[in-house]
Structures are given as C-alpha cells and as structure tokens.
C-alpha positions as CSV (number, residue, x, y, z in Angstrom):
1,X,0.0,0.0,0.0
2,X,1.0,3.7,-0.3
3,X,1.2,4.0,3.3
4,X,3.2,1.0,4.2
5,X,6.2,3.2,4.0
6,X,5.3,5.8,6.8
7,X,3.9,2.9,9.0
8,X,4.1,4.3,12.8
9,X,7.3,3.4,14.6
10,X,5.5,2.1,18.0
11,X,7.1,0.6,21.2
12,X,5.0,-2.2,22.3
13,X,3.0,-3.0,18.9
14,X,5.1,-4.6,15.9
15,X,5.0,-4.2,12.0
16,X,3.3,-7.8,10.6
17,X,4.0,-8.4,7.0
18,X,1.3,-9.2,4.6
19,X,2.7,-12.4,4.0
20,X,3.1,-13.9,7.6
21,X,-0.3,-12.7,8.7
22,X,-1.6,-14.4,5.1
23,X,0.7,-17.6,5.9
24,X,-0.1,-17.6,10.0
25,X,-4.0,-17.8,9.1
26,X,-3.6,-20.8,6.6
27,X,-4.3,-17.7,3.7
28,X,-7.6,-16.5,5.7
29,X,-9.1,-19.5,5.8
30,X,-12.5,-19.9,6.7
31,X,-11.9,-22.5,9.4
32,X,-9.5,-20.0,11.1
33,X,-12.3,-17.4,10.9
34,X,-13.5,-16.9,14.7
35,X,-15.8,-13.7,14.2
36,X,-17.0,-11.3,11.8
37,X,-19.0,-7.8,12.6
38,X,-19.0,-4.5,10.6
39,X,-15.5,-3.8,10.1
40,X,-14.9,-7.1,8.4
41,X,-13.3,-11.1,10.0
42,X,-11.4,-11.9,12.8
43,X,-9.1,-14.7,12.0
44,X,-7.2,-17.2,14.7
45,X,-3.5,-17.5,13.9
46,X,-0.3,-18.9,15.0
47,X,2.7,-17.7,14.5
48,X,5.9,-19.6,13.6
49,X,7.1,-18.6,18.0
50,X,3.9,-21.0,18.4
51,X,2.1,-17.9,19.8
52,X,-1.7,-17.9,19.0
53,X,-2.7,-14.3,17.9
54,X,-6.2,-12.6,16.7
55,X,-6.2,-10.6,13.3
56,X,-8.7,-8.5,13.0
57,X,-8.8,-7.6,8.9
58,X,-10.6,-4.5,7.6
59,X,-12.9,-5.5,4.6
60,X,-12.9,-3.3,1.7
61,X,-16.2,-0.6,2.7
62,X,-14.6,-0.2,6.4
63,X,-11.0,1.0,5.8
64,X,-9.7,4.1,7.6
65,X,-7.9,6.5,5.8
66,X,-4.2,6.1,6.3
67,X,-3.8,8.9,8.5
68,X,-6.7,7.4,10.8
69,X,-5.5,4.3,10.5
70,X,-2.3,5.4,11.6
71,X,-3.9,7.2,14.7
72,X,-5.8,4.3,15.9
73,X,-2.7,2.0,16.2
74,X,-0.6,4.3,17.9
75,X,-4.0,5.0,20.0
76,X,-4.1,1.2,20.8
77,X,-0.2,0.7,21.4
78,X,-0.3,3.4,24.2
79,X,-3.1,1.1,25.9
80,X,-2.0,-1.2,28.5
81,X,-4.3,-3.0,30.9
82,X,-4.5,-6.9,32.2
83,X,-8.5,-6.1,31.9
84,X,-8.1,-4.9,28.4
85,X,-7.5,-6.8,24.8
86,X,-3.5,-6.4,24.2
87,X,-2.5,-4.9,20.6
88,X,0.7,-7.1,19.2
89,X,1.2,-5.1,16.3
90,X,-0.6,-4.4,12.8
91,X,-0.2,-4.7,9.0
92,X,-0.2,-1.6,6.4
93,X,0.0,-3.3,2.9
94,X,-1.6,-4.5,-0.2
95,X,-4.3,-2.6,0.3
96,X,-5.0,-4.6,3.4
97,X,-5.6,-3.2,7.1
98,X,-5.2,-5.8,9.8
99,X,-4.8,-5.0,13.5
100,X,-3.3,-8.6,15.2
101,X,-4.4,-9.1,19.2
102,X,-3.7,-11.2,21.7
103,X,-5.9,-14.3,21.3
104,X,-8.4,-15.3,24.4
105,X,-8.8,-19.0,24.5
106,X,-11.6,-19.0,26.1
107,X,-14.7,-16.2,24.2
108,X,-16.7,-14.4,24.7
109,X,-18.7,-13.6,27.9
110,X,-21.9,-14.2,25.6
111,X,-20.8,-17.6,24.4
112,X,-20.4,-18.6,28.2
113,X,-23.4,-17.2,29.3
114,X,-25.4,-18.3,26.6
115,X,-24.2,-22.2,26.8
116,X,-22.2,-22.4,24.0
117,X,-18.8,-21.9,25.3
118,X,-18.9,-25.2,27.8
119,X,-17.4,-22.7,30.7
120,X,-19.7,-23.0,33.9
121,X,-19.6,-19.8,35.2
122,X,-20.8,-19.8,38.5
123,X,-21.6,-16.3,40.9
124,X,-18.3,-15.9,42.4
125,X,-17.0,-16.2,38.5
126,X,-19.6,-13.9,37.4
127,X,-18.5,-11.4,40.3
128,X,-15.1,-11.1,39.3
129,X,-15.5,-10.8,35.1
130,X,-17.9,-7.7,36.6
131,X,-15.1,-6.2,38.6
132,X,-12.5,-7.3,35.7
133,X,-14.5,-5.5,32.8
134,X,-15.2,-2.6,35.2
135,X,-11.8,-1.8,35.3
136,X,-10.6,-2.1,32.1
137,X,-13.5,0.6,31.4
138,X,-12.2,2.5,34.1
139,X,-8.8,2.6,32.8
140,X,-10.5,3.5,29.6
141,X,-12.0,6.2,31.1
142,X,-9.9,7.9,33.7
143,X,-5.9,6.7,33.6
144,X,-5.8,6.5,29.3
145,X,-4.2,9.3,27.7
146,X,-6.9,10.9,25.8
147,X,-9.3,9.4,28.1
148,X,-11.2,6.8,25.5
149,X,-15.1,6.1,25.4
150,X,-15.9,2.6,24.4
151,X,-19.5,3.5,22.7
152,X,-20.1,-0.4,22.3
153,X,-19.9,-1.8,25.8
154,X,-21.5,-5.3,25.4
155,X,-20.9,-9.0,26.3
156,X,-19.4,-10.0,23.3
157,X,-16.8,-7.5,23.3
158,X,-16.0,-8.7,27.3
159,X,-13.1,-11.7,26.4
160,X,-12.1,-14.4,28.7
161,X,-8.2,-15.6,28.6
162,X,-7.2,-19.0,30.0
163,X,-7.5,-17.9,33.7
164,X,-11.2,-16.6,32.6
165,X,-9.9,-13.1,33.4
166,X,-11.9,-10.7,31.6
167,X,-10.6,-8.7,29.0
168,X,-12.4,-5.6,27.2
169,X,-12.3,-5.9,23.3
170,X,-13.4,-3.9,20.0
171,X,-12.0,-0.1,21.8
172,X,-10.4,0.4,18.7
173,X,-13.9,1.9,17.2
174,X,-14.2,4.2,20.2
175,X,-14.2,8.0,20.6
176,X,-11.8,9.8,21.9
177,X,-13.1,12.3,24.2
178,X,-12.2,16.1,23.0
179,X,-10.3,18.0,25.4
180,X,-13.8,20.2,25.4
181,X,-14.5,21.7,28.7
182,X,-18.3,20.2,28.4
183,X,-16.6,16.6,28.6
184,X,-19.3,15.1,25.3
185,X,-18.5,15.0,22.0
186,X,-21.5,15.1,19.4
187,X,-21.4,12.1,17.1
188,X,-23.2,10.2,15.2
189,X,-25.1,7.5,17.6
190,X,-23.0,4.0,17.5
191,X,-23.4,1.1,19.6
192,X,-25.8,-1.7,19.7
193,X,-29.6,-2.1,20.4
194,X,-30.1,-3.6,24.1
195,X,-27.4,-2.0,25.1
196,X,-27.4,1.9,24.0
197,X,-27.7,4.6,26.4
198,X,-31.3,5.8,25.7
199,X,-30.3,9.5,26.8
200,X,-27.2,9.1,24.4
201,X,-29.4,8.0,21.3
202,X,-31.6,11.2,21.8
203,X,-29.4,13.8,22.9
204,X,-25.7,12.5,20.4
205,X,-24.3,13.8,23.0
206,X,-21.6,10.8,24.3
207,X,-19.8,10.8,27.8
208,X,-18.3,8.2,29.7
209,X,-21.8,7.4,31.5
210,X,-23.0,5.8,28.0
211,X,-20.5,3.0,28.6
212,X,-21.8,3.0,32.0
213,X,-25.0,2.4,31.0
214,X,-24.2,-0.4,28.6
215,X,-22.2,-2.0,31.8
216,X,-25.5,-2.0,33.5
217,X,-27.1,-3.6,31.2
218,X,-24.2,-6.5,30.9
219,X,-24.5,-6.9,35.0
220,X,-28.1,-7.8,34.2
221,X,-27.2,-9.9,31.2
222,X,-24.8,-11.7,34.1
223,X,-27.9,-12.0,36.6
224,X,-30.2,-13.7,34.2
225,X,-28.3,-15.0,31.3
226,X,-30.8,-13.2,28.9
227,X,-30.3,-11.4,25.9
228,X,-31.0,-7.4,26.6
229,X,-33.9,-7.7,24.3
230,X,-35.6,-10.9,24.2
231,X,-38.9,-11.8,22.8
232,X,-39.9,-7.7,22.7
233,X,-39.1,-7.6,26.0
234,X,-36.0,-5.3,27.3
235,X,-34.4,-6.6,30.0
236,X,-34.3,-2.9,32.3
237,X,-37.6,-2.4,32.2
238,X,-38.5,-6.5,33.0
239,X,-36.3,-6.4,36.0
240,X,-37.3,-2.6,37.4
241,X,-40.9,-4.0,37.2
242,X,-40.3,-7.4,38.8
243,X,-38.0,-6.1,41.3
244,X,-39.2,-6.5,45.2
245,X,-36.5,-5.5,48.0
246,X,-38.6,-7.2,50.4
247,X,-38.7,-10.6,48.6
248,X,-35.7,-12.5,50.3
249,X,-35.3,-14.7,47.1
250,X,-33.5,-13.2,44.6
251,X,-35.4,-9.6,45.2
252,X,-38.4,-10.8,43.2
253,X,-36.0,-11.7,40.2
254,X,-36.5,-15.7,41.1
255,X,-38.2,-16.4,37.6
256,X,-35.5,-14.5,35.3
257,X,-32.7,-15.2,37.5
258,X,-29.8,-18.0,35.7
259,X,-30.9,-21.1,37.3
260,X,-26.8,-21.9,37.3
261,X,-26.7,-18.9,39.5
262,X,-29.4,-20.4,41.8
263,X,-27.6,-23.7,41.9
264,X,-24.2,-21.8,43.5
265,X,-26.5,-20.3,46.1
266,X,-25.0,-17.0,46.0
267,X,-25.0,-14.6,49.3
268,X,-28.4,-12.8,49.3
269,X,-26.9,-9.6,50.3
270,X,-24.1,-9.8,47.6
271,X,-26.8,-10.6,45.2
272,X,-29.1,-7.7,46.1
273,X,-25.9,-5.3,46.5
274,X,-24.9,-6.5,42.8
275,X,-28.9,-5.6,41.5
276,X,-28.5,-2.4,42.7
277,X,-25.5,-1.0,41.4
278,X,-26.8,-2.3,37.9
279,X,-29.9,-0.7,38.1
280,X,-28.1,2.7,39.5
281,X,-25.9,2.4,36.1
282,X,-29.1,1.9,33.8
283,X,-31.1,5.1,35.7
284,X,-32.5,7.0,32.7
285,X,-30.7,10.2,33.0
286,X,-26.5,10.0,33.3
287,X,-25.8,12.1,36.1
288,X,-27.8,9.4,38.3
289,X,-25.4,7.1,37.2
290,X,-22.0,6.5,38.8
291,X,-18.5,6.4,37.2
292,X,-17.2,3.2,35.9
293,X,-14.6,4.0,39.2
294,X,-17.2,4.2,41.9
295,X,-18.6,0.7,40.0
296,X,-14.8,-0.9,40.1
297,X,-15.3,0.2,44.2
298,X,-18.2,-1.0,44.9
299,X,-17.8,-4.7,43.3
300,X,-14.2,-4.8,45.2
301,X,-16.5,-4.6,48.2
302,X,-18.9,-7.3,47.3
303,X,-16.0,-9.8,46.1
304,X,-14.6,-8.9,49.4
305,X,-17.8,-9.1,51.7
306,X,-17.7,-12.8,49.7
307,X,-14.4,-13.8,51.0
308,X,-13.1,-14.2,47.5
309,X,-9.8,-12.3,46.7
310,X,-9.9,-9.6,44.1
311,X,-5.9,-9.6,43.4
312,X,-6.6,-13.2,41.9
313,X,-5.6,-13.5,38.3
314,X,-9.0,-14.7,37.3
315,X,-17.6,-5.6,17.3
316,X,-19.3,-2.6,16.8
317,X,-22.5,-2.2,14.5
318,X,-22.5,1.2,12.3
319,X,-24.3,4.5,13.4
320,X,-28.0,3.5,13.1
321,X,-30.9,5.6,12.9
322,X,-33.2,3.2,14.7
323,X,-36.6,5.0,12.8
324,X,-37.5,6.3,16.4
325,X,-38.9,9.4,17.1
326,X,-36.6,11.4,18.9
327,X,-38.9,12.9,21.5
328,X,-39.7,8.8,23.2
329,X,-37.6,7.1,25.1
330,X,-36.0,4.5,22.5
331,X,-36.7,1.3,24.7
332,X,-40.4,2.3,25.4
333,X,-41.0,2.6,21.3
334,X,-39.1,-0.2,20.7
335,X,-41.0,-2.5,22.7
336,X,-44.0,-3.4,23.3
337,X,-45.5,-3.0,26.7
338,X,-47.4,-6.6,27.3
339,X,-43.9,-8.0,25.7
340,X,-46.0,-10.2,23.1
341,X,-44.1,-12.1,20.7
C-alpha cells in the first residue's frame, strides 16, 4: 500500500508483513475465521514462536484513511491494561488493514453465558469478570491518555483468557473524548440495540456514563443470562418491574434469574448489592449514574464481603438511525409493553 512506508514506529505494537499474517491464518481461511461484525473477520493464527494471535482484517467498505489508521494504532499501542485486549502489532499493505491481538482462549462472555462456550460460570466467577470488565472501562475512562469512550460496551466484546480473566475488546472503534471543557462530543449515535444509552441515542451527546450504562445492562445480562432484548421484551424495564427488596429470594428476580446462579447459592446480600448497582448504572438520566470507578469500588467490596480475593488472576455495529422518534424514550417505542411475541 502507499502508506506502508510511513507505518508508525510504536514501542509495544510490531510491523506484521502481509505475508506472515496471510501464511499464520492458513491464507484467511474460513476454518480459522472466529468472528466477523461491521468492520470485516477476525481470523485465529499462529505464528511460527507457536504464539496464538487474533487478526482483526478490515474489509474493503470499512477502511480508515491512512492517517486514521495510523492514529488508531498508535491510539491502541499506548493502551496497557491486564482487563483490556493487548494490541501485538498491525499490517499496512496490499491494500490490506489488519490489526493482530492477543488471542483469548476462552470467548466471549456471551458464548459462556449463553451455553455455548462449555465454561460454567458460577456467581463468584460472574463477580469477578464484573469487577475485571469494570476496570478495564475505568482505565479506559480515567488513567488513558486521551481518556477513550468505548461506545459499544456489550458481552461480546467482554473476552475471557485462560485464567477466565476478563478482558475488554473492540475499543479500537471508540471515541476519543475532546479535550472540550463540556466533557461530550457530538457524534453520530454508534453502539448496539439492548445496550445503548437511551439519553445518548436522543441527545448525540456521548460521555463516559454511556459506557456506564451499557455496563448495566451486561450486569443484568450476568444476573439472568438473557439477551437485553428478548422476545420484545427489554431486560431494564423487565427487571425494574419485577424487582421486590422485600422478597428474600432473589429480590423478586427468582423467575428470570440464571438457574446456574441459583444452583451456586450465591449470598443474598451480595446478590441484592450487585442488582443495585446495575440498576443505578441503567437510571435513565446519566448524572444518576455512577462512574465506571465508583462501580470498580463497589464490586471490590462485594467480592470482598464474599471472601473471595480480588488480586486473583481470574464488534461494533454502524451509526444506526433506529426510525424512532426522537422525543420517546427509544426502549419504550421499541417494545411493546405486554412483551408479546
């Protein structure tokens, strides 16, 4: 490619010729292919050290322009986190765009919670991918250097390593955050349905507390192993209505709660203190919410009222114009209230 020739000198992220990444992948083989979205395949590959890597590979419609390109790597290579997805290095020719990542044995958090994965993850596992994926977004948000919103906070993009360590994925699409005064940038809305900050889809204006919100909504994806929308019905709205403080079991959640949660009997006061702090991080209007910090904090202290020890080693869908006017809340139009098929 043009480019190849002013590719970024980076510490910490290497230059991947076309050809190793080609040979690595068994020439982009479909059975190497591990996950598609947007932006084009993810392909598994192992390199001739015997290391297995991820390659991420632009297709055609989603390249960056050099310059961006460019920006995002030297972006990523500054990024260093054990609760984020590591960067390895990157490919610049033949018209090709690859970004190569550390690969993660063991999925995604969906895959797990949805069966398919094999993974039993019981409460005290759930607990600590929460406070994992919490502070990678923290990181994200407060210690990176320009501070970086996600804008597609979801289960899929939370990664498990062979320790089942969570790691954030799929930052590479986010937004940096202006070094504006009113701490937003206006953009145009991206993330995913289920998962979008409602107040973010109407007002454009993104802040950190939009990733908070999509957290929220993973914590409740973590209580009942549902999809956020599932059969028309949206998973805040289901558990604000069902939700009963004074119901001893499960806080009125007993019928939508993951029955492999209920089978690893988890503390009741852990479990309610958990419900809580998702539903403060789904509260309709972001200042309510609290910083993905405070949420780090405040699962610390749950893992830690459990007795289990929190030093242990333990794809992003295009802007969308959902057709909603902008006045409604976007989950009320979205769904119907007597959640019929």
């Amino acid at each position: 490619g043009k480019y190849s020739g002013d590719a970024p000198q980076l510490k910490g992220a290497r230059y991947f010729p076309y050809y190793e990444l080609k040979n690595c992948t068994n020439n982009f083989s479909e059975h190497n292919e591990i996950g598609a979205g947007g932006y084009g395949k993810v392909y598994r590959g192992l390199l001739p050290d015997g290391h297995q890597v991820a390659i991420k590979r632009a297709q055609q419609g989603s390249m960056q322009g050099g310059l961006e390109f460019k920006t995002e790597i030297e972006l990523l290579s500054r990024v260093h986190h054990k609760n984020l997805v590591g960067l390895l290095g990157f490919c610049f020719e033949h018209g090709e765009q690859m970004l190569v990542y550390e690969y993660m044995p063991n999925g995604s958090l969906k895959e797990s919670l949805c069966g398919k994965s094999g993974i039993h993850l019981d409460w005290k596992r759930r607990l600590r991918i929460a406070f994992g994926s919490a502070r990678g977004l923290a990181y994200l948000h407060e210690l990176a250097n320009p501070p970086i919103i996600h804008r597609d906070v979801k289960s899929t993009n939370i990664l498990l390593d062979e320790n089942l360590t969570a790691k954030v994925a799929d930052f590479g699409l986010c937004k940096l955050v202006s070094d504006s005064a009113k701490g937003h940038v206006s953009t145009q809305v991206k993330g995913t349905l289920g998962y979008l900050d409602p107040e973010y889809y109407m007002t454009q204006q993104l802040t950190e507390k939009s990733d908070v919100y999509s957290f929220g909504v993973v914590m409740l994806e973590l209580i009942t192993a549902k999809q956020p929308i599932e059969k028309g019905k949206y998973i805040v709205r289901e558990v604000r209505t069902m939700m009963d403080k004074n119901d001893e079991e499960f806080f009125g959640l007993s019928a939508i709660v993951d029955p492999v949660i209920k089978s690893s009997s988890p503390n009741q006061a852990s479990f309610g203190k958990f419900l809580e702090l998702a539903m403060r991080c789904v509260e309709e209007s972001a200042p309510d919410r609290p910083t993905m910090s405070e949420v780090v904090k405040e699962i610390e202290a749950i893992l830690q009222n459990d007795g289990i020890n929190t030093s242990s080693t333990s794809t992003s869908s295009s802007a969308m114009d959902f057709g909603i006017p902008k006045g409604r809340n976007l989950y009320d139009a979205l769904t119907r209230k007597d959640g019929a098929d």
